[in-house]
Structures are given as structure tokens and as C-alpha cells.
C-alpha positions in Angstrom: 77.2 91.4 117.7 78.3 88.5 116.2 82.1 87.9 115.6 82.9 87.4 112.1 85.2 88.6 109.8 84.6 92.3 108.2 83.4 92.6 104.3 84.2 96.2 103.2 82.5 97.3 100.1 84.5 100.7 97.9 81.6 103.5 97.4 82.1 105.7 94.2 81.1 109.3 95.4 80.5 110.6 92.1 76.7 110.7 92.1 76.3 114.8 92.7 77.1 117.6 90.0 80.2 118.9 90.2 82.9 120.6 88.0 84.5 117.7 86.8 83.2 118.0 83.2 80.9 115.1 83.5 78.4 113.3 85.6 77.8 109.6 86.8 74.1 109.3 86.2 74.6 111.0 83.2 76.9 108.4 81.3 74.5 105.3 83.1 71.3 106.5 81.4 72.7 107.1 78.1 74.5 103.3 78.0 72.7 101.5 74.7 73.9 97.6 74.2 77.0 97.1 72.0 75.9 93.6 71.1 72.5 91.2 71.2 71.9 90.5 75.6 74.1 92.5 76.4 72.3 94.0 79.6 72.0 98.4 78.8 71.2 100.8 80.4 71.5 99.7 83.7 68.4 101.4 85.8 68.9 101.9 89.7 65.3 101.4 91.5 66.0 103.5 94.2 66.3 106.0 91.6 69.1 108.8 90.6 70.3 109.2 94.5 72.5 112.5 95.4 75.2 111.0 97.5 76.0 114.3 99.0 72.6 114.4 101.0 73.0 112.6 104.3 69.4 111.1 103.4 71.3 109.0 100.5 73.9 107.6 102.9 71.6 106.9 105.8 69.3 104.7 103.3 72.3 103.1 102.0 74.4 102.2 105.0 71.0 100.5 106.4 70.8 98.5 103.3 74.8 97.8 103.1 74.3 96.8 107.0 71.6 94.2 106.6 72.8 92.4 103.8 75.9 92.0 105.9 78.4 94.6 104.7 80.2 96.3 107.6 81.5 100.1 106.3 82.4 101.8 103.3 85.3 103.0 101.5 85.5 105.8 99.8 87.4 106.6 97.3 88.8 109.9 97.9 91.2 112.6 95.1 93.5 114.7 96.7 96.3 116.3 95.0 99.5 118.4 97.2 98.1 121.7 95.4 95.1 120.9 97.1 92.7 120.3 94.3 90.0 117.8 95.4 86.7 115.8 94.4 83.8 115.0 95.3 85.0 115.1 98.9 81.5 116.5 99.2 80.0 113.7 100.2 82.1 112.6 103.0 82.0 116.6 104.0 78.1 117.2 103.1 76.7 113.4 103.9 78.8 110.9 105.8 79.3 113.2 108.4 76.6 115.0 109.3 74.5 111.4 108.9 76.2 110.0 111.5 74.3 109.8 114.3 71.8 108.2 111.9 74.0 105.6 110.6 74.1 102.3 111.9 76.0 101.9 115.0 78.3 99.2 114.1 79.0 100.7 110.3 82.2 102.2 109.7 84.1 103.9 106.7 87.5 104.1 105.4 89.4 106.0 102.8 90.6 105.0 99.2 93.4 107.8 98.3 93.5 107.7 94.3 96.7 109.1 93.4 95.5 109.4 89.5 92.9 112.3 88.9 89.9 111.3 86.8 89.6 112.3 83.2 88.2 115.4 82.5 85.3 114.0 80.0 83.1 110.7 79.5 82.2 109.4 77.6 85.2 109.2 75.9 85.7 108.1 71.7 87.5 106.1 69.1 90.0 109.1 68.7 90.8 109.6 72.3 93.6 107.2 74.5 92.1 104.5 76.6 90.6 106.5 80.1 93.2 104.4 81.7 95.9 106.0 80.6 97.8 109.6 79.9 100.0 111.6 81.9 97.8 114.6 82.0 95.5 112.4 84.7 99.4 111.8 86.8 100.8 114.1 89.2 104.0 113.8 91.1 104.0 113.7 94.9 107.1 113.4 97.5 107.3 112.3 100.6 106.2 115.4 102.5 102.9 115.1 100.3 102.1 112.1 102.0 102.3 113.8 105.4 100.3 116.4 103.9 97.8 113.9 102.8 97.3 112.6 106.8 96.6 116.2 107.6 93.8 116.0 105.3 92.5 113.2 105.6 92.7 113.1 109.1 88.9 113.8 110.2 88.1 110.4 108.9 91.1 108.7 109.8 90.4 109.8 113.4 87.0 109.8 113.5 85.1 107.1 115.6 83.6 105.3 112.9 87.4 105.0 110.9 87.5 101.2 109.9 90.8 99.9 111.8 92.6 96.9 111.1 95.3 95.7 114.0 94.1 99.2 115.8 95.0 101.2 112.9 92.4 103.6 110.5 92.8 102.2 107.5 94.2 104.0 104.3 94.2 102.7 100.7 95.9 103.6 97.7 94.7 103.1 93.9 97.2 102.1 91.6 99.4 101.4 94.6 102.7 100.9 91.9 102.8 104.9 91.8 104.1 105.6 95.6 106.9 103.6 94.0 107.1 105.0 90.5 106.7 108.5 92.4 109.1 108.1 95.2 111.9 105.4 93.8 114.5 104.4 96.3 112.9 106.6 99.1 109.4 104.9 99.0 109.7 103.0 102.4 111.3 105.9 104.1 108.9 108.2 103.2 106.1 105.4 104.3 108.1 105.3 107.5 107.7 108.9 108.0 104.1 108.9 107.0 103.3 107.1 109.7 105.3 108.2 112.1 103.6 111.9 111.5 100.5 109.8 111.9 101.4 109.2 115.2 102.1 112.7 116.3 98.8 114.2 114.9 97.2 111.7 118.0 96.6 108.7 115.7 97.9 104.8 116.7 99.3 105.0 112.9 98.5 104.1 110.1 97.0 100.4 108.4 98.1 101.3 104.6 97.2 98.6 102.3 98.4 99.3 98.8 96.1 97.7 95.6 97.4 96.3 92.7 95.9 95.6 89.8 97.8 92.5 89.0 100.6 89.9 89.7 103.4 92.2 87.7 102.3 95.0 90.6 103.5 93.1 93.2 107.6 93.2 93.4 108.1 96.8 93.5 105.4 96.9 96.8 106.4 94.0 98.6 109.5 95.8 100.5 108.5 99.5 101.1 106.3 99.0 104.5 102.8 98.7 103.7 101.0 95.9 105.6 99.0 94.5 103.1 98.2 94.4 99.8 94.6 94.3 98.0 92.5 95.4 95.3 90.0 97.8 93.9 89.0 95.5 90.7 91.3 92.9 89.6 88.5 91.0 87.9 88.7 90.3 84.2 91.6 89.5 82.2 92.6 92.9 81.3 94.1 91.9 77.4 91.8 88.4 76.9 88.8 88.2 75.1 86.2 91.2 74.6 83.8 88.9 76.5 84.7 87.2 79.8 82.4 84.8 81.7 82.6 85.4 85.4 82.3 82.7 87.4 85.4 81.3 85.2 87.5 84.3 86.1 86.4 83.5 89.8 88.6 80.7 89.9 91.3 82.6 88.3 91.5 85.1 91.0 91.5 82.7 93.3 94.9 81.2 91.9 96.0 84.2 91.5 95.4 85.6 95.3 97.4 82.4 96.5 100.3 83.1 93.9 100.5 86.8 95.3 100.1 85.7 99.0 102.9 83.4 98.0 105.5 86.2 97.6 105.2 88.4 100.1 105.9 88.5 103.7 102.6 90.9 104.2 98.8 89.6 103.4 96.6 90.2 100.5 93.0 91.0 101.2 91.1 89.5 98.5 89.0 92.1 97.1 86.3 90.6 94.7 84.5 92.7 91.9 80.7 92.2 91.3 81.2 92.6 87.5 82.6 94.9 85.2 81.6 96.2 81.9 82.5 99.7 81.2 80.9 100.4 78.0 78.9 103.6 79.4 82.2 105.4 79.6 82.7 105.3 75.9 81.0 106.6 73.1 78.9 104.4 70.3 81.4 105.4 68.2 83.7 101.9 69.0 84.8 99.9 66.1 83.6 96.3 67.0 87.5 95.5 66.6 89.8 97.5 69.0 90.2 95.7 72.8 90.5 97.5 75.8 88.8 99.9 77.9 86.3 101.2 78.2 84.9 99.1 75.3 86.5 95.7 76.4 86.1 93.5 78.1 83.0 92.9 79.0 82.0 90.3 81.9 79.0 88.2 82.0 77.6 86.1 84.5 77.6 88.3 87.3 74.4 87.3 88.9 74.1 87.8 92.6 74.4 84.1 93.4 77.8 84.2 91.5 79.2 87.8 93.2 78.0 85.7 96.7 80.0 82.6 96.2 82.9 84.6 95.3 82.7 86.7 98.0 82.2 83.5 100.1 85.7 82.5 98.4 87.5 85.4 99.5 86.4 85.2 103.3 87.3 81.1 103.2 90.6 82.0 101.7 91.8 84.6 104.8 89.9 81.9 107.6 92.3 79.1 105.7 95.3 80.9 105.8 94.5 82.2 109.3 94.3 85.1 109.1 93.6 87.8 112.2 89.8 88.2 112.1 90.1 91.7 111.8 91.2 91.7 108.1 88.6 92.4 105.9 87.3 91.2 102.1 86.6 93.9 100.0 84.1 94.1 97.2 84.3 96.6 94.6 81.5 98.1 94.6 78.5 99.5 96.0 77.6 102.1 93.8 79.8 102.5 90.8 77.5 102.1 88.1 79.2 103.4 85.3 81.7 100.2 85.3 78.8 98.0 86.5 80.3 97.0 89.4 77.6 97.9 92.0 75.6 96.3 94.9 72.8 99.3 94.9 69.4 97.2 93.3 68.1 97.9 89.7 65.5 96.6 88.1 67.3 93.8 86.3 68.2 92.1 89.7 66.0 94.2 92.3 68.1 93.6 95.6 69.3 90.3 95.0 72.7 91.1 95.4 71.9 92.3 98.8 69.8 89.3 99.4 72.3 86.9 98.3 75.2 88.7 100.3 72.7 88.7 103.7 72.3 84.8 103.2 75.9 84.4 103.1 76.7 86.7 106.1 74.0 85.1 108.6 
């Protein structure tokens, strides 16, 4: 196998029924256009997969694999009263496929420390699905020892993605370990890891993501080893319509300016598109900016996610950076924000084309 440096992509296990009060498919097929080419419903061509049947996973890892993409992440909710979702498809599918999988693919674990809302599509009258304390719960520090214990048949399993020897973990919205623990953050990071250790694992590689510059300060000192993303795409309050090969070269700036002021790396993690008008109702004004109405990015074609992509791994090789830290892309199946890799019928596979002509 050919040495080259590792491109992760996030995978969005939300694609089986569940009791969360809504369901992904569900909110893709009813999408409509808000305004004239703007590109609704999005149609998968392999079809309405169940990612809780191994079948899906083994069909997708082959695809991720040959278009160059070297494991998942999943995001995972876990809660310290022990609520979960859709852990059913690492339970139901990613482990019971893997003797099927390919042998080189691996997977790691995106801890989302925000639950979802309970209903999509959401309207005019409700707050902005990216906010409300209802979706925040608090955690302490022997929550996130409770959260190895969990966590840790992936985090020890054979396939676990590991940076400098280390499983890697993730955590969404990265600013809440410090929100949630204050002055005790790096401690009880410290302590984490070190109860890491005594379950039988080398530690921990925790990489924290931020969704922005004004993330960075209160991460920078509390012992994570790098920072990334999960999408950190658009500008979040600029225009309702953002072109994206324009806000490629603001990211770029921007993963310099946060690589500028911290002592720990940031792995660039590059979004192919976002627009996530299927998560609200029809109901939007025109008017009123922010999500999941605005904004809306345009552009993404799968020559433009490739050369960004091809940014992001020329950025860590010109900083040298340790082969073994990864790009992430965000993602490979979450549809309902249309940032996904899977092939519809608007592009067929040519974002898995485009990505295998970069990775050769």
C-alpha cells in the first residue's frame, strides 16, 4: 500500500428509523427549490440505503476506498444518563461487516456533545436548529471517563483510525468541554486519558472542532492535540448565497491564521457544500438569514470539492506535518445539509471520481 497521507470523510448515521421524531430520507425527498437553479431535491442513485444493514456499509466503504478515502467517522450521541442514537449502525452494521470491509479501511468516532432536535423540518416560528438549551446537557469530568467505557469497542477495535498510535476521538462543538468544565477542562482531559490507558488503550488522540477562529482561545491550553472541523465552510452571517470556490480560499487563510496560534495542529477539514434548506419548512420569509434557510453555497462541483481537498493535504505536507495526520471532509452521507460524497443523479459519482484522480 502506498504511503500517503490519510483523508477521513465524517458519516452521518441517521439513514434508519428511529425514535428521534424525524427521519433523514424523509426531509431529502420532500426538499423543493427556494429560488430559480437552486438544485432540489437532491436524489441518491444508489437509492434510500439503511445504514444499519452491514450490506449498506460494505457497499460504501468499497466505494469510499477506491475513490481514495481511507475510514469513516461517525458521528456518535451519548449522553451520562446513557441515552443514545443511532449507535445502531456502528452496533447493527459496521461491526458485524467487518470481515467484509476493506482491509486497509478504518473508522473513528465523532462524540457530539449537543443532542439533535427532536423535529425537522423545523419553521419560521421555531429558534434556528442551531441553537436552544433544551438540545445542551451538562457533563463533568467523570462523564468523560464514562464516555471511554462506552465508546471503547471502537476505540479498541482493530480497525480504530489512530493518529501518533492513538484511536482517535472527536468532539462537535469542541467549545463545550470548556463551557462545561471551566477551569478544570485540562484536568479532567488529563484524567480522561489517563483512564484510557488503564482500560488497555495507548490513550487517547482527541482532536477538538471548532467552528470558527473565535473557538480557538478557550481550546488551545486544555490538552487536546489537535484541532479540526466538522464544517467550517460558509460564512456563517454573510450573504444568503455563497459561491464555493471563493470561500475555498477563505478557509485556506483562515486554517493558517488558526495554525498560527496554537502550539497543537489543525487538520483542515474541508466541506463538499452546504445548503440546509431541507431541514426547514417552505414556510421561510425570503428575508430572515441563518440556518437552516441561509446560507446557501453554490459551486460545489466535484472538480471544486477535489481541489479543495487537494488544498488541505498540500497545506499539512507544507507545514510538515507527521504523515499520519489526516484531512477530513465533511461528508459522505449527510444529505440533509448537502454535504455528501454518496452519487445522485445530478453528479452520478463524480465526486468519487474526481477524489480517486486526486488520490492516485
Amino acid at each position: 500500500m502506498t504511503a500517503r497521507r490519510p483523508l477521513y470523510a465524517y458519516y452521518y448515521p441517521a439513514h434508519h428509523r428511529t425514535q428521534s421524531g424525524w427521519f433523514e430520507w424523509d426531509l431529502v425527498r420532500a426538499a423543493r427549490p427556494w429560488f430559480e437553479g437552486h438544485a432540489k431535491p437532491d436524489v441518491p442513485a444508489w437509492g434510500e440505503l439503511d445504514d444499519a444493514q452491514p450490506a449498506t456499509l460494505v457497499r460504501q466503504t468499497h466505494a469510499a476506498a477506491a475513490a481514495g478515502i481511507d475510514g469513516f467517522v461517525f458521528d456518535t450521541w451519548w449522553r451520562p444518563d446513557g441515552a443514545t442514537l443511532y449507535g445502531e449502525t456502528l452496533r447493527e452494521a459496521v461491526l458485524p461487516a467487518d470481515a467484509e470491509l476493506p482491509e486497509a479501511f478504518r473508522f473513528g468516532i465523532l462524540w457530539c456533545p449537543v443532542w439533535p432536535r427532536v423535529r425537522l423540518p423545523v419553521g419560521m416560528a421555531d429558534p434556528s436548529t442551531g441553537h436552544g438549551t433544551d438540545r445542551m446537557f451538562p457533563f463533568t469530568a467523570a462523564d468523560l471517563r464514562a464516555l471511554v467505557d462506552h465508546l471503547l469497542p471502537y476505540l479498541a477495535h482493530r480497525r480504530a483510525i489512530r493518529i501518533d498510535g492513538r484511536p482517535l476521538l472527536a468532539v462537535f462543538h469542541a467549545w463545550r468541554l470548556a463551557a462545561e468544565l471551566g477551569v478544570g477542562a485540562a484536568d479532567a482531559i488529563a484524567a480522561m486519558r489517563e483512564h484510557a490507558r488503564r482500560r488497555g488503550l495507548p490513550g487517547l488522540y482527541l482532536a477538538g472542532c471548532i467552528n470558527g477562529p473565535a473557538d480557538v482561545a478557550a481550546l488551545a491550553t486544555i490538552g487536546l492535540d489537535a484541532l479540526t472541523s466538522y464544517v467550517w465552510w460558509p460564512d456563517w452571517n454573510g450573504p444568503a448565497r455563497q459561491d464555493y470556490r471563493a470561500l475555498t480560499e477563505l478557509r485556506v487563510a483562515d486554517w493558517a491564521r488558526v495554525a498560527g496560534e496554537v502550539a497543537i495542529p489543525y487538520l483542515p477539514s474541508i466541506a463538499a457544500g452546504w445548503d440546509a434548506t431541507p431541514r426547514g419548512t417552505r414556510a421561510w420569509d425570503g428575508v430572515r438569514l441563518g440556518f437552516p434557510w441561509t446560507p446557501v453555497v453554490e459551486g460545489a462541483t466535484p472538480d471544486a470539492v477535489a481541489a479543495a481537498v487537494a488544498r488541505g493535504l498540500a497545506f499539512l505536507d507544507e507545514r510538515g506535518a507527521p504523515g499520519d495526520q489526516p484531512v477530513m471532509i465533511a461528508s459522505w452521507n449527510e444529505w440533509s445539509e448537502s454535504h455528501r460524497l454518496e452519487p445522485c443523479l445530478r453528479w452520478g459519482d463524480g465526486y468519487l471520481r474526481a477524489l480517486a484522480a486526486l488520490r492516485r
